[in-house]
N, C-alpha and C positions, 0 to 999 in steps of 0.2 A: 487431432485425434479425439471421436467422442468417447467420451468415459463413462461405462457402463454397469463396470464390477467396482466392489467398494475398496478394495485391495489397488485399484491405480487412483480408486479418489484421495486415498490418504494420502498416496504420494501425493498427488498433484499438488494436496491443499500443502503438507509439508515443504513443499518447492517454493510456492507463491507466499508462506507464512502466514496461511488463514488458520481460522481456528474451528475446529468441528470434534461433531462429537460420533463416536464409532458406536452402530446400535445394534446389540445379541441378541440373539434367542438361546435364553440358558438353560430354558426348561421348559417344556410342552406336553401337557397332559392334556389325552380325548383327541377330538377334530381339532386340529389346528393351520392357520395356514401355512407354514414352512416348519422345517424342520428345524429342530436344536444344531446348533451353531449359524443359521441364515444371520445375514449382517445388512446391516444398510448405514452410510454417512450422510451427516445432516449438516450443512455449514446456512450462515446467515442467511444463504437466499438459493440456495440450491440444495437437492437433494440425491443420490446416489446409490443404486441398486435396491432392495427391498426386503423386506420382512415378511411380506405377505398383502403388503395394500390396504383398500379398506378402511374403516373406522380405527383400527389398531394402529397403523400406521399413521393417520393422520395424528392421533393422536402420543405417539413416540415421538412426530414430527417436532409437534407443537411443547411437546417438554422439553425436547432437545433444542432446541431456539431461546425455551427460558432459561437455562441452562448456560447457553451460550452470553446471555445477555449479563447475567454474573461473573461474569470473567475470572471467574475461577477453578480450578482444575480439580475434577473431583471424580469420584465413582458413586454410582445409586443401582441398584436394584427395586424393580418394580413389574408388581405383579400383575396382569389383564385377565379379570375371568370375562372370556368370549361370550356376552351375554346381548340381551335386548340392549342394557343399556350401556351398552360400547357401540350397539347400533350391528350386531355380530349373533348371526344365527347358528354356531358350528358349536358350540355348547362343552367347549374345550377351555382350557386355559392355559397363558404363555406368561412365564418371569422374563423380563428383559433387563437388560445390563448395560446401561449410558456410561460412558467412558469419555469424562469432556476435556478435549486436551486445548487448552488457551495458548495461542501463539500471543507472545508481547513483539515480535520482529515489527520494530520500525518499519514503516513502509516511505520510503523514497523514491523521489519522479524528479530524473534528470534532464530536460531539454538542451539539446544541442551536442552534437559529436566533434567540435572543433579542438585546437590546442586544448585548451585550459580542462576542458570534459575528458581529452584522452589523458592526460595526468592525474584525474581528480579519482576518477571512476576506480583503477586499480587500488587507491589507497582504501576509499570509501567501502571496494568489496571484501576485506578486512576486516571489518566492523560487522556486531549484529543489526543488517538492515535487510531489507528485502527491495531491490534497485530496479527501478524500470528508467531504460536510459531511449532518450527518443529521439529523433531525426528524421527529418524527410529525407537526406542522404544519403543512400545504400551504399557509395562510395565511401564515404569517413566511415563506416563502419567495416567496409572492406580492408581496411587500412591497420581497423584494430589488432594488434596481437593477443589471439585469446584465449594465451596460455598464464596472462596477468588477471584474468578474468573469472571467480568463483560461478559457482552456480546458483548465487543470490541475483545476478545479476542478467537481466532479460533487456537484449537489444530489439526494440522497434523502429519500423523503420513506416513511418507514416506521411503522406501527402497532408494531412491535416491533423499536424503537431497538436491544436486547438482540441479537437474532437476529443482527441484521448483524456482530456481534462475528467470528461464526463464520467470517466469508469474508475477515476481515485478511489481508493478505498478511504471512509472516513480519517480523520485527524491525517493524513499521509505529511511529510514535508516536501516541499517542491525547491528545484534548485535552480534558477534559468539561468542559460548559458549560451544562449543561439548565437547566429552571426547577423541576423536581424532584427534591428529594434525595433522596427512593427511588430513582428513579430513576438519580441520579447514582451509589447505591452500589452498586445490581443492574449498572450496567457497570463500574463499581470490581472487585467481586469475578468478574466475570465474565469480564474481562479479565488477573487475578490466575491464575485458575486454568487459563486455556488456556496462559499460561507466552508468548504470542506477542510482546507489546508489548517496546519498547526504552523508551520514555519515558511514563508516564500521569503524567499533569498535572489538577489538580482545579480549578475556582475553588471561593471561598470562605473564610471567616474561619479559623482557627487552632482556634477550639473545635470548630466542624465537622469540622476535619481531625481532631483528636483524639476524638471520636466516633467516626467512621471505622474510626480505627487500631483501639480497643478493641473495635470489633467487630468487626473483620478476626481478629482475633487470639482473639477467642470461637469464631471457625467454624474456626480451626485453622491460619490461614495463619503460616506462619515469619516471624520478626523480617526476613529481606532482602525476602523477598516485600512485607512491610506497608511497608519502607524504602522500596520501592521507588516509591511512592505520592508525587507530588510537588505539595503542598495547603498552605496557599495557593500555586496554579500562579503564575509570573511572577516578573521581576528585581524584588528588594526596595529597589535605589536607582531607581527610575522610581515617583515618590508617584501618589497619587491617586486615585479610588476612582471619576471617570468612568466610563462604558463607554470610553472611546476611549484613555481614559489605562491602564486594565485591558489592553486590547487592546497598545498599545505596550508595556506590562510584559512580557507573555506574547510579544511578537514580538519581544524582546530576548532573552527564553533560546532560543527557538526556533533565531534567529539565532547565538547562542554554541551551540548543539550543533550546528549546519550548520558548525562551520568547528572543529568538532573542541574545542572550550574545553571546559574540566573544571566540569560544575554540580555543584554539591553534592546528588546525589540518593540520599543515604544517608543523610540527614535531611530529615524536615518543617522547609521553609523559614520564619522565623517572622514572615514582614512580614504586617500584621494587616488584612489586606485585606478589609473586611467589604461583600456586596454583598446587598443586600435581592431576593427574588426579581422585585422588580416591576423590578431593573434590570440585569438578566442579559440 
């Protein structure tokens, strides 16, 4: 659905955990271009409904971006006399009202819909995260019940798992979990080199991880880059090789980096968590 009133862009950003800021018209004396109450939302790269256009707008724009770039949650009023130099010939004047509401919702990118993701996902949407969970298989996802499923959590179902890399929101955490390890590595390095991720997490044994590593490091990535690869994903005191018990391991570190605890991800963790692809 395109979004054209600012009353479905709040929602929307509210839904996806962006952060924007809501922009009034609180007061209008003379020629002005909209009336008192007109609104327009303004998020990092998008813009929604209008004020009135024009240099006025542009320039709401462009405060509400700096605004946004302090990540801090505030109210301003500020006043525009519609003059030459607003670049504005209506010889009016508007007070405007920025209302910056800062989303801190973690943003997580799940790959793979198999065992260990249909366990992991219900716990994880629990949590304050905002969960993009992904797959080329419309069937594992047919399969989901998704009455364990919040509305933090957005199923995609993509032919190129890979592609969606590119639309991460900065710092996001990535969790891979496919039932291909081609695949698993083409978002390994692919994720490596856009530099975007805070946390990438792998399942899989120890020797896999070291595979990995040594190929990372054949196509030229730096030793913190390849560090920063965290295989076998999950707390090493949670045993088990379950999918549900996998899933509690991994929702245990998840849960120590939500609340600021130091993982050790300057090292491949070494608990030997071997999982056969038939139960991923």
């Amino acid at each position: 659905m395109q979004i054209t009133k600012w009353f479905d862009a709040v929602q929307r950003c509210e839904h996806e955990g962006k952060s924007y800021v809501l922009v009034t018209v609180i007061n209008a004396a003379g020629s002005a271009p909209r009336e008192i109450g007109a609104k327009m939302v303004v998020c990092g790269d998008l813009q929604f409904d209008t004020i009135g256009g024009g240099h006025l707008e542009f320039e709401a724009i462009a405060k509400s971006r700096a605004f946004l770039l302090e990540q801090t949650h505030t109210q301003h009023i500020e006043s525009y006399p519609l003059s030459s130099k607003l670049g504005q010939c209506c010889g009016g004047a508007v007070k405007l009202l920025f209302e910056v509401h800062v989303n801190h919702t973690q943003h997580l990118v799940i790959f793979g819909a198999g065992h260990v993701a249909k366990a992991l996902v219900p716990i994880l949407a629990q949590l304050p995260l905002q969960i993009k969970w992904i797959d080329s298989r419309q069937a594992e996802f047919d399969s989901v019940d998704t009455s364990v499923l919040n509305a933090n959590v957005e199923r995609i179902v993509s032919d190129d798992p890979c592609g969606e890399i590119a639309f991460l929101d900065p710092n996001s955490w990535v969790i891979v979990l496919t039932h291909n390890h081609q695949l698993d590595y083409a978002i390994v390095e692919n994720c490596l080199k856009l530099n975007l991720v805070h946390y990438l997490g792998m399942i899989g044994s120890t020797t896999k991880a070291k595979r990995f590593v040594t190929r990372l490091k054949h196509r030229g990535f730096s030793e913190s880059q390849v560090a920063s690869l965290i295989s076998p994903i999950g707390e090493a005191l949670v045993p088990g090789k379950r999918p549900i018990e996998v899933a509690v391991s991994i929702s245990a570190q998840i849960i120590q980096l939500l609340n600021d605890k130091k993982i050790n991800g300057q090292e491949i963790i070494s608990n030997d968590r071997v999982m056969a692809q038939s139960t991923q």
